[in-house]
C-alpha positions as CSV (number, residue, x, y, z in Angstrom):
1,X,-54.5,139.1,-25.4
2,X,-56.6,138.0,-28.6
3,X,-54.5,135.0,-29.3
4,X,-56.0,131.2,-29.0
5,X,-54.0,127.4,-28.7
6,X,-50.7,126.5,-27.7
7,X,-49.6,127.2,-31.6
8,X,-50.9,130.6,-31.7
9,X,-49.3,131.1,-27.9
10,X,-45.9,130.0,-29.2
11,X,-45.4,132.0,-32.4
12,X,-46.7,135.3,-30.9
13,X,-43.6,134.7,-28.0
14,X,-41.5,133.6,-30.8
15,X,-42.4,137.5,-32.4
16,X,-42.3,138.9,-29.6
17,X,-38.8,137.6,-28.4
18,X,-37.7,138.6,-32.2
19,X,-39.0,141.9,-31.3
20,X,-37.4,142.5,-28.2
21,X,-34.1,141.4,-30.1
22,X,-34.7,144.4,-33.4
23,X,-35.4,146.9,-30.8
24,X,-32.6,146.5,-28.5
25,X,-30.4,146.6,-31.9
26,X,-32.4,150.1,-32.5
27,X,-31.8,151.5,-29.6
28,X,-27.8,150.2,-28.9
29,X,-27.2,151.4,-32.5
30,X,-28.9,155.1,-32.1
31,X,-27.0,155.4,-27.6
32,X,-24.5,157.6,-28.6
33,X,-25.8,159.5,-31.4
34,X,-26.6,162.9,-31.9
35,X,-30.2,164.2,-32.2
36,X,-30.4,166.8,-35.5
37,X,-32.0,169.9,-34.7
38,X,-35.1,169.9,-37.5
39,X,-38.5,172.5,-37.3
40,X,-41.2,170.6,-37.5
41,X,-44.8,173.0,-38.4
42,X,-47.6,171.1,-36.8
43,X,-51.2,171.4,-38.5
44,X,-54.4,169.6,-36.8
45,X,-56.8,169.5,-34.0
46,X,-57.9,167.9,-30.9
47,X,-55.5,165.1,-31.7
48,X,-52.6,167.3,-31.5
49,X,-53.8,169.8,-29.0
50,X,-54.4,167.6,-26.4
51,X,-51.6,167.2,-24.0
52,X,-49.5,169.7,-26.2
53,X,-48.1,167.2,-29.0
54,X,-46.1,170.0,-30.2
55,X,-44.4,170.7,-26.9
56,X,-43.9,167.5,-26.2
57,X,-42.1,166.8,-29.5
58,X,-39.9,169.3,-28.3
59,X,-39.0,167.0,-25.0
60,X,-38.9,163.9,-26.5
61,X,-36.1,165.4,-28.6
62,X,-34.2,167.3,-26.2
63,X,-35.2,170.3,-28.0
64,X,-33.7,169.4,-31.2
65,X,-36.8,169.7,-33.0
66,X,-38.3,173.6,-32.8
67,X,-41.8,173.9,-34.1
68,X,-44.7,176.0,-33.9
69,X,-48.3,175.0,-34.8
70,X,-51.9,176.1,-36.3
71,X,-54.0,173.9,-34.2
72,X,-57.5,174.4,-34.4
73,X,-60.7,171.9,-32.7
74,X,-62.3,169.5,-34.0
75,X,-61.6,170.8,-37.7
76,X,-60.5,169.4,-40.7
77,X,-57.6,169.7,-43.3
78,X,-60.1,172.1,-44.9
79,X,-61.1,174.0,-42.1
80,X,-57.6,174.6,-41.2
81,X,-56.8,176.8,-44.4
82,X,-60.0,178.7,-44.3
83,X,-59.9,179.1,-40.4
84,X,-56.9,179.0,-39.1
85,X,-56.2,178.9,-35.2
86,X,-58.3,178.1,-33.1
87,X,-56.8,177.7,-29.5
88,X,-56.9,181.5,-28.2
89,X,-59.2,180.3,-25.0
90,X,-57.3,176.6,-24.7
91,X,-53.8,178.3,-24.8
92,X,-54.1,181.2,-22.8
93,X,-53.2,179.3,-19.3
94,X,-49.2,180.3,-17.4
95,X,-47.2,178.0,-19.3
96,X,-48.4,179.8,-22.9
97,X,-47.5,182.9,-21.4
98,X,-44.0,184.2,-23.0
99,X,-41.5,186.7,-21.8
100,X,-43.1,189.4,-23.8
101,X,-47.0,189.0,-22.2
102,X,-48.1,187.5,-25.4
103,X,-49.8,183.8,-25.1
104,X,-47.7,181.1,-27.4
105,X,-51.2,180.2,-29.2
106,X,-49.0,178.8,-32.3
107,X,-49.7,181.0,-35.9
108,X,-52.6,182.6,-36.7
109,X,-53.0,180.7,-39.7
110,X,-51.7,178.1,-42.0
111,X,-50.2,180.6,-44.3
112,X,-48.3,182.4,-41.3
113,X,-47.1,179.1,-39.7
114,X,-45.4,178.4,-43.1
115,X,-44.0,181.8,-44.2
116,X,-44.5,183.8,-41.5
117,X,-46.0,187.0,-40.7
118,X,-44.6,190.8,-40.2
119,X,-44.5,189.4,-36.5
120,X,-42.8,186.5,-36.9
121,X,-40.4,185.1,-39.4
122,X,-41.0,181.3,-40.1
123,X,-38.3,179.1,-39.8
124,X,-37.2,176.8,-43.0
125,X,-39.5,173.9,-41.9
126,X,-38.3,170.5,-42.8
127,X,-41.8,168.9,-41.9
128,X,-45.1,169.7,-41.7
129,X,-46.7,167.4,-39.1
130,X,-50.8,166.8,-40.8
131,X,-53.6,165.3,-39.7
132,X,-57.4,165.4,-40.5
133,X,-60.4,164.8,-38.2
134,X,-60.1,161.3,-37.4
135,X,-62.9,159.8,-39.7
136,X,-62.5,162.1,-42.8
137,X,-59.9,159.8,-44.3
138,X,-62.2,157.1,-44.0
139,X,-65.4,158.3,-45.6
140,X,-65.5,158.6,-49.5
141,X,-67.3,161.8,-49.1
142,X,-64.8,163.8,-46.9
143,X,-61.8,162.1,-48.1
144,X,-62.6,163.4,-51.2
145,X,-63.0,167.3,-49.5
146,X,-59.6,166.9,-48.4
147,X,-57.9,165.1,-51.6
148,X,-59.1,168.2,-53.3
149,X,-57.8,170.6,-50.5
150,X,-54.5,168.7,-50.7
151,X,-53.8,169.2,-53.9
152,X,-55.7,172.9,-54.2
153,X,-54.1,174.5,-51.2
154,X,-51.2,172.3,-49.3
155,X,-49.5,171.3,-52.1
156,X,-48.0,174.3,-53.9
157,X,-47.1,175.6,-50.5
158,X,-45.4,172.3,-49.2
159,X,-43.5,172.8,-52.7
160,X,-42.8,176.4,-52.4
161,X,-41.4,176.3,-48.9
162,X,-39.8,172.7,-49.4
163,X,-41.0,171.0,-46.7
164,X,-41.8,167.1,-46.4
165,X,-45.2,166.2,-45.2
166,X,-46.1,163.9,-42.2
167,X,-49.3,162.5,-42.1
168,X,-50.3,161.2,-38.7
169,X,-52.8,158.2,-39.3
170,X,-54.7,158.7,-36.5
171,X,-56.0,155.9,-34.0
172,X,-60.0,154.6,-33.7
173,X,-62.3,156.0,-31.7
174,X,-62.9,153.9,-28.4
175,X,-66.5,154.9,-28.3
176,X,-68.2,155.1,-31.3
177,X,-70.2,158.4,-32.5
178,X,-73.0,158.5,-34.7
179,X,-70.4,159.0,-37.5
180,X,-68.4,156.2,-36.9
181,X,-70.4,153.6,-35.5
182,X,-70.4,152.4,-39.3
183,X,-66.8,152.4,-39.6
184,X,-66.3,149.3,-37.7
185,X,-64.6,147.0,-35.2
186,X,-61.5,149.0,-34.1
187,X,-58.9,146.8,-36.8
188,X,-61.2,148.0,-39.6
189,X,-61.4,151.4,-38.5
190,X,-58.2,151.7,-38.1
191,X,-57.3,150.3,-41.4
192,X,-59.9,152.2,-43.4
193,X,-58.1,155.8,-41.6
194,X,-54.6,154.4,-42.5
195,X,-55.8,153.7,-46.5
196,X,-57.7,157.1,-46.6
197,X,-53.6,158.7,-45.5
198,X,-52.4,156.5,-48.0
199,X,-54.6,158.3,-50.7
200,X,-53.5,161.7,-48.8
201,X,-50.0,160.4,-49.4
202,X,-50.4,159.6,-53.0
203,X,-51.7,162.8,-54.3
204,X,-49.0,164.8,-52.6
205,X,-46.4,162.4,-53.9
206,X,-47.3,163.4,-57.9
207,X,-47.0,167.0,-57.0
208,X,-44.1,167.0,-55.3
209,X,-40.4,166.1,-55.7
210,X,-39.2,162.6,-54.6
211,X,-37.0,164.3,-52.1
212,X,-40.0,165.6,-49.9
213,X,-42.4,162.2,-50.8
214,X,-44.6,162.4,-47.8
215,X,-44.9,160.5,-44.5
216,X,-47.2,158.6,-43.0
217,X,-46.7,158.1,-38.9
218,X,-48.9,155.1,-38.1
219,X,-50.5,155.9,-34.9
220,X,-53.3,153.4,-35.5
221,X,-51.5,151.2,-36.0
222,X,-49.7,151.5,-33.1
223,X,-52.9,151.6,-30.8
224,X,-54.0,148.9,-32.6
225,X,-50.9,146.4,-31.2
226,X,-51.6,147.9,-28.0
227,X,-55.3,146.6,-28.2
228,X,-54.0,143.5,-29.2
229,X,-51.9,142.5,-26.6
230,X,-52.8,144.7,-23.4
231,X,-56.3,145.7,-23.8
232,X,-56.2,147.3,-20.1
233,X,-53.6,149.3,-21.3
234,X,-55.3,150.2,-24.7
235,X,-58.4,151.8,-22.5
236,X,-55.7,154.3,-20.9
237,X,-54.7,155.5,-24.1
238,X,-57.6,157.5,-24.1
239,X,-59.1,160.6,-22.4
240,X,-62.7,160.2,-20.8
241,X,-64.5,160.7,-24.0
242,X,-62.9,157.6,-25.7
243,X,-62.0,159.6,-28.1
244,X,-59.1,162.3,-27.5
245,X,-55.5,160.6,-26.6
246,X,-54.9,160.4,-22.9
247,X,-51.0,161.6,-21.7
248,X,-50.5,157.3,-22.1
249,X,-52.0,158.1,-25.6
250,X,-49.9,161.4,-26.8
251,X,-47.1,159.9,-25.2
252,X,-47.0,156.6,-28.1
253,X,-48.3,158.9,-30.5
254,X,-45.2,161.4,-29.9
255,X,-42.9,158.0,-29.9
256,X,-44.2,157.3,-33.5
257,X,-44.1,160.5,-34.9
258,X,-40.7,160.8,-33.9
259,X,-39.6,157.6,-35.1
260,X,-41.2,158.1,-38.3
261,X,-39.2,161.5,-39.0
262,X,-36.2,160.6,-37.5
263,X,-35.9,157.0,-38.9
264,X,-34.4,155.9,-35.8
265,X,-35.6,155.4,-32.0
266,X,-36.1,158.1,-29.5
267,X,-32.7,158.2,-27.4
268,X,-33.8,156.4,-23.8
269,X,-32.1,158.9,-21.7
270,X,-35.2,161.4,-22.8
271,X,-38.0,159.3,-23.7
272,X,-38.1,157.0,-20.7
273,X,-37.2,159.3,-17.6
274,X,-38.1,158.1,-13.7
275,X,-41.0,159.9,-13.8
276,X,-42.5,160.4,-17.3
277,X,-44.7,163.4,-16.0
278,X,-41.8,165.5,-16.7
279,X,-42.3,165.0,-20.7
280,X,-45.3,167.0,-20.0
281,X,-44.3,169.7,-18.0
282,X,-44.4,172.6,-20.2
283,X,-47.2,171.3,-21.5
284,X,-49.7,174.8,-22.2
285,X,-53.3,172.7,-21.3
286,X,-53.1,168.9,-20.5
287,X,-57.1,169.4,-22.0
288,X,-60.1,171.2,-22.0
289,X,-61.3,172.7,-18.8
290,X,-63.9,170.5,-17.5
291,X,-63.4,167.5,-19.3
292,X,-63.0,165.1,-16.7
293,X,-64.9,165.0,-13.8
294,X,-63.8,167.4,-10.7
295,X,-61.1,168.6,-13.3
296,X,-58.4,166.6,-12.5
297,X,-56.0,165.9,-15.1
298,X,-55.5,161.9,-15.7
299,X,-52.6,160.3,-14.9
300,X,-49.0,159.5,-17.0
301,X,-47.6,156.5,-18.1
302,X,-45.5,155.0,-15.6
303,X,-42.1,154.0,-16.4
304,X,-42.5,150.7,-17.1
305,X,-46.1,151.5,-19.3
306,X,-43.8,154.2,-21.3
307,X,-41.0,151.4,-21.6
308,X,-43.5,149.0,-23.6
309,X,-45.8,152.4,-25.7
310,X,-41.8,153.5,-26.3
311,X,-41.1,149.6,-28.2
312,X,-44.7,149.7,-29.6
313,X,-43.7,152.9,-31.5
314,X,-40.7,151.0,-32.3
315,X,-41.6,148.4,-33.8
316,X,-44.5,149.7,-35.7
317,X,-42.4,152.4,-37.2
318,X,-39.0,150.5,-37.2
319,X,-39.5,147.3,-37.6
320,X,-42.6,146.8,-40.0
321,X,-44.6,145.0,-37.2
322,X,-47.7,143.0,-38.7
323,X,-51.0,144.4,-37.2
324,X,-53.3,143.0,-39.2
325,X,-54.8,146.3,-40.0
């Protein structure tokens, strides 16, 4: 805990008691209310991939929200529309495998995840879940690439199909690359990701009508107040790489996009099960093959880590929670 004298001590148990109080009113008020089915596109990479966001959007909700995805790695809002999927090898494991022999890989491509294909019908989509690598939005250089993409290619199909946009402002790296060793300490990197969305936001908002304004889940932000106050926790939010979200790491992130669309908590009874592994479960590839070392997948939250990344997402998305981001 970054926090120094009796002063500091006090007010950040003060907060934290406040906290406690907002979320219990959050979660009391939303006990016995129903979950709306929505579809939910999802559009990204590695972030998203790993673990199976998707899928496990689909258990935090009780299956209320349906979805389907073009996911492709380590690409970019860009190199999604001129690429499209990319998860053929990553995908094609038992759980991917449908009735029909076909592997669930998501859409072949942006344009056939939103209007569908002579395979597939698309849903309406109420949201398109986004998000870009994880430095783009904080480079002048490639945020511009993707301001012009934006407003070039996503836009008059977010407006065509009517669809609101949610950006997912993704979390700092814990190790630094050669690309984002400038980007600083993790508080400045993740502010400078969550200002480069905020542009993202921006340009979408003039193009498109004030009932679809876009979204912006603040993952980040969210890892950020995990850094702050359990920094042994913070490390497990991570795969091996320091990088790519762990299952402790898709798990908040999942909590925060689903706050963010929903406006309301995740309903107990499905977030925060016994054994949180179960979230998982149809999960098509935890990660990569070979990733970690003798290939073992890393562990899930336990209850009682889910309990406090469940009120993190809470109060980050709920309750306007200072992070000093």
């Amino acid at each position: 805990m970054f926090l120094s004298g009796s002063l500091s001590f006090i007010l950040y148990i003060i907060s934290l008691i406040t906290s406690v109080i907002g979320i219990e009113e959050f979660v009391t008020s939303n006990r016995n209310s129903r979950v709306p089915e929505i579809n939910v596109a999802f559009v990204g990479n590695s972030i998203q991939y790993f673990n199976d966001c998707p899928r496990f959007m689909e258990a935090l909700s009780n299956n209320n929200i349906k979805q389907n995805s073009c996911l492709r790695p380590s690409s970019t809002l860009k190199g999604f529309l001129e690429y499209g999927n990319g998860m053929e090898t990553i995908w094609r494991t038992e759980n991917a495998l449908n009735d029909n022999g076909e592997y669930d890989i998501g859409a072949r491509n942006v344009t056939a995840l939103l209007y569908g294909d002579n395979r597939h019908n698309a849903p309406q989509w109420d949201y398109v879940v986004m998000n870009d690598r994880s430095h783009n939005p904080a480079q002048n250089k490639t945020r511009q690439i993707s301001l012009n993409v934006l407003q070039k290619g996503y836009a008059p199909m977010l407006a065509n199909i009517g669809a609101t946009p949610v950006f997912i402002a993704t979390h700092a790296y814990r190790n630094n690359t050669n690309v984002t060793a400038t980007l600083g300490d993790v508080p400045t990197y993740t502010a400078r990701v969550k200002q480069g969305y905020e542009q993202y936001s921006q340009t979408l908002s003039q193009l498109l009508p004030t009932s679809h304004t876009p979204l912006i889940a603040p993952v980040g932000d969210a890892f950020l107040i995990v850094w702050r106050e359990n920094l042994n926790l913070w490390y497990k939010l991570y795969n091996t790489d320091g990088l790519h979200p762990s299952p402790h790491g898709t798990y908040l992130q999942g909590c925060v996009i689903y706050c963010t669309i929903y406006g309301k908590a995740p309903l107990k009874s499905m977030a925060l099960p016994k054994d949180v592994s179960v979230m998982f479960r149809n999960a098509r590839a935890m990660q990569p093959d070979g990733l970690t070392p003798g290939g073992d997948y890393l562990p899930y939250p336990n209850y009682e880590e889910a309990l406090y990344l469940y009120d993190v997402a809470v109060r980050v998305v709920l309750l306007d929670y200072e992070t000093g981001s």
